[in-house]
N, C-alpha and C positions, 0 to 999 in steps of 0.2 A: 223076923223078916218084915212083920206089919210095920213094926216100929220104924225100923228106916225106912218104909216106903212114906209114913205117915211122917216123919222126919222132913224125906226129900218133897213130899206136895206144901209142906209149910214153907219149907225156905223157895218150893219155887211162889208161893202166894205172896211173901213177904220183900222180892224179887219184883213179883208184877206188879204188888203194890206202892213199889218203895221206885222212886226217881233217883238222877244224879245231874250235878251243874258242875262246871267249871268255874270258879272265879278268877279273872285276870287282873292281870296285877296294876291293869289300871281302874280297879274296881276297889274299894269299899265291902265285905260282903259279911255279912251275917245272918245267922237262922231267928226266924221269929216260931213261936210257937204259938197258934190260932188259939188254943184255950186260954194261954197266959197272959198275966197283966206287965205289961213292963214300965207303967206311968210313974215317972219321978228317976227310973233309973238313968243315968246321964250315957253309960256307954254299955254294950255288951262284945263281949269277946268277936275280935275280926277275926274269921277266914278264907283260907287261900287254898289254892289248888282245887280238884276235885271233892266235891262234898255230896252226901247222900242224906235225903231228907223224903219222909213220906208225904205227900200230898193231904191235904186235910184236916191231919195233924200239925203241921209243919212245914214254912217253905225256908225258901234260900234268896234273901234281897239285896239286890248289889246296888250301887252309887258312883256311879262316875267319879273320878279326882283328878281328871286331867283337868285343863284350862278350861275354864266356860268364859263365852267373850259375849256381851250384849250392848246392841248399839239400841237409844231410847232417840228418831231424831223426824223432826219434821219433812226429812228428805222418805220418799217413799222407797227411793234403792237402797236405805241401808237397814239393817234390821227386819222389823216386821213391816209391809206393804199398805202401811197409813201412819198418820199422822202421832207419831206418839212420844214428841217432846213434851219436856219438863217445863212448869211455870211457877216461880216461885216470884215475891216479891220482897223488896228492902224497907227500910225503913219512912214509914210516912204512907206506904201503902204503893208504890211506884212497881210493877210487876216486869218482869223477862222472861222470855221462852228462850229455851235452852237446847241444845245436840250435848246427850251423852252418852260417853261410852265405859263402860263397865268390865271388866275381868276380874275373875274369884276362882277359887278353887275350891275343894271341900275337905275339911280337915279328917282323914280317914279315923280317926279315933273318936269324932265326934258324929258321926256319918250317921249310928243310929238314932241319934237325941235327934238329929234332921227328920228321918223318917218318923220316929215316934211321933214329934211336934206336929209334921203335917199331913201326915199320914200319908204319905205317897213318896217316892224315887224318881218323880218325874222333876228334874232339875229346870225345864223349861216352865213347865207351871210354877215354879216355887219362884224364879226371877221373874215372870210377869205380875206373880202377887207380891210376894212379903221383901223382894228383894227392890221391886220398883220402891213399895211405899218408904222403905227403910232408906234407902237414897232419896227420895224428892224429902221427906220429912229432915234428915240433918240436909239438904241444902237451906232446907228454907226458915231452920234454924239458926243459922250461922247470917242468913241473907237477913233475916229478918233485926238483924240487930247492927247493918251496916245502911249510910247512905247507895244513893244511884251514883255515886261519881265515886265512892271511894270500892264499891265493886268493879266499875268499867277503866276507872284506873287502877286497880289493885286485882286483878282477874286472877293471877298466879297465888297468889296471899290467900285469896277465897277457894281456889282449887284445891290448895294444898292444908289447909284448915277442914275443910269437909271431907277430904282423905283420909287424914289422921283421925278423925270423928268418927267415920263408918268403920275404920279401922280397927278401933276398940270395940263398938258395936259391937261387928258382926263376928269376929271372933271369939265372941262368950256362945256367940248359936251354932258354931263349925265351919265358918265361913271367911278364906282367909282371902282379903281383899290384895289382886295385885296391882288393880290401873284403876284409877277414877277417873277422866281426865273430860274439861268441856271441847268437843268439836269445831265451836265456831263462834263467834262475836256474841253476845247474849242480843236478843231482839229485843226491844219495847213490847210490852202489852197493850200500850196505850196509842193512840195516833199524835195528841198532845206533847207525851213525853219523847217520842220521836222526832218534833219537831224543837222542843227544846233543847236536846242532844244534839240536834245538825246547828243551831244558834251558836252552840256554847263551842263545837268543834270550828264555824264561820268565824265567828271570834276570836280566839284563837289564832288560829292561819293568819287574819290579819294583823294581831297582835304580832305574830312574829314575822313579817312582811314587813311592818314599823319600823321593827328591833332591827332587823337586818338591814334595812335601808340607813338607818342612823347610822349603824357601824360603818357601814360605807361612809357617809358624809364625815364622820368624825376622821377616819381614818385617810380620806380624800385631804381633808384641812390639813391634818398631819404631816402630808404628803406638802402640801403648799409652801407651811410652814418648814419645816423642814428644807426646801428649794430655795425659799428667799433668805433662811439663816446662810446658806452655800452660799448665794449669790453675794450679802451682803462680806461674807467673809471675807470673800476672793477679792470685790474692790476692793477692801480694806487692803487685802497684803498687795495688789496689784498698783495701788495708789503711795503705800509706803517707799514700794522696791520705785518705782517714778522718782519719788522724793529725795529718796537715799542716790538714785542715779544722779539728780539735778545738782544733786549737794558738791557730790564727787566732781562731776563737769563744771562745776563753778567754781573750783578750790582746784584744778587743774590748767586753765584758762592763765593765758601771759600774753604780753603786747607781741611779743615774740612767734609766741604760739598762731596766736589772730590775722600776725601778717603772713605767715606762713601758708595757713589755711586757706586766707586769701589768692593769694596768691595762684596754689594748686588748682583755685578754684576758675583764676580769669582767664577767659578767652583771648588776651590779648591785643583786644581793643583800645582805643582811650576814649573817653568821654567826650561827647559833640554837644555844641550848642548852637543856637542859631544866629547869627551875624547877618543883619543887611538881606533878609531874604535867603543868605547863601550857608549850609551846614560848612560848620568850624570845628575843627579837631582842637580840645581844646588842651593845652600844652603845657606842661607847668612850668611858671616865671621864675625866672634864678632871683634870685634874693640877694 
């Protein structure tokens, strides 16, 4: 009888001692064990459902793996409430501030090489440290080995080049990259290169202001030429078909013809001339 009394105050001690968590299945979870060493080991066994662990001894640490979204932007409404855009510069030393935005997820099989590394499950601290420098370091890898014009012309080329960069990265550390994407125009750093940039866009606009007025004028001329080659043509067949008519009417024409037309044509008058002061009909003399 001692014995099962002494039985039931153990398992109730080991009851009051011993905790339970749930792990969701949006979670990452595993047991650590406070006396153990786990450095070097890459993963330890995930689980799921309810789990019982002693305090102490032993707990139960989960990791989020849904979507994590982080915006890095000198706008104070997005992200965190100051200033915390990216500055990177290109080749020659010419620098840009940057809006970015970021989404990862965390690869549950590698969840605890995450926590081992930095010792903590707090996903927001780990993107304001290791995940910012990990991004500003490949942008400014990638920038750093291009000009200022062939980044702010080629902005898609450099986004998508330091995507695929972080990409590989961050994936050896459990971190699977789904969006890198820049926010908004890169800024100058400098006030100088600012004003070079508006030059070079000034220039342009008028360069093509140039081009486009030329194409007019050439296509104006075109238009002229084009009107005078019509014009000329049309005299041409208009002065042939004349010619060809003159031709016909002059190969058609007889004495016969002529008095004829005459004829039709008199009013029936006779010709008068002047006699002595006095108008004379004048009349024609028989032969």
């Amino acid at each position: 009888m001692k014995k099962i009394k002494s039985l039931g105050l153990m398992c109730l001690l080991v009851a009051f001692i011993s905790s339970c968590t749930q792990i969701s299945p949006k979670e990452a979870g595993f047991r650590i064990s406070n006396s153990g060493n786990y450095r070097g080991v890459d993963t330890i066994p995930l689980l799921t459902g309810w789990e019982w662990y002693t305090p102490f001894i032993n707990k139960i640490v989960t990791i989020p793996t849904t979507q994590q979204h982080i915006v890095w932007s000198e706008n104070p409404n997005e992200g965190e409430n100051k200033n915390e855009e990216i500055i990177v510069s290109c080749l020659g030393g010419a620098g840009f501030k940057m809006d970015i935005g970021f989404n990862y997820e965390i690869d549950p099989y590698k969840a605890s090489k995450i926590y081992l590394k930095y010792s903590t499950e707090d996903l927001d601290a780990i993107s304001k440290t290791y995940l910012r420098n990990a991004v500003r370091n490949v942008m400014q890898e990638v920038s750093g080995n291009i000009t200022v014009d062939s980044l702010l012309n080629s902005l898609p080329a450099y986004m998508n080049e330091v995507s695929d960069k972080l990409t590989k990265k961050l994936a050896k550390e459990g971190f699977i990259v789904d969006l890198f994407s820049i926010l908004s125009q890169p800024r100058p750093n400098d006030a100088s290169l600012q004003a070079s940039i508006n030059a070079k866009i000034t220039a342009r606009q008028n360069s093509e202001t140039v081009g486009m007025q030329l194409q007019s004028s050439i296509a104006e001329a075109n238009k002229k030429i084009a009107e005078a080659r019509g014009d000329s043509a049309a005299n041409v067949i208009r002065a042939a078909g004349q010619a060809e008519s003159n031709k016909r009417l002059q190969l058609s024409l007889t004495p016969l013809l002529i008095q004829k037309q005459y004829l039709e044509t008199w009013d029936g008058k006779l010709p008068q001339y002047m006699l002595g002061g006095n108008t004379t009909t004048m009349i024609g003399l028989p032969k």
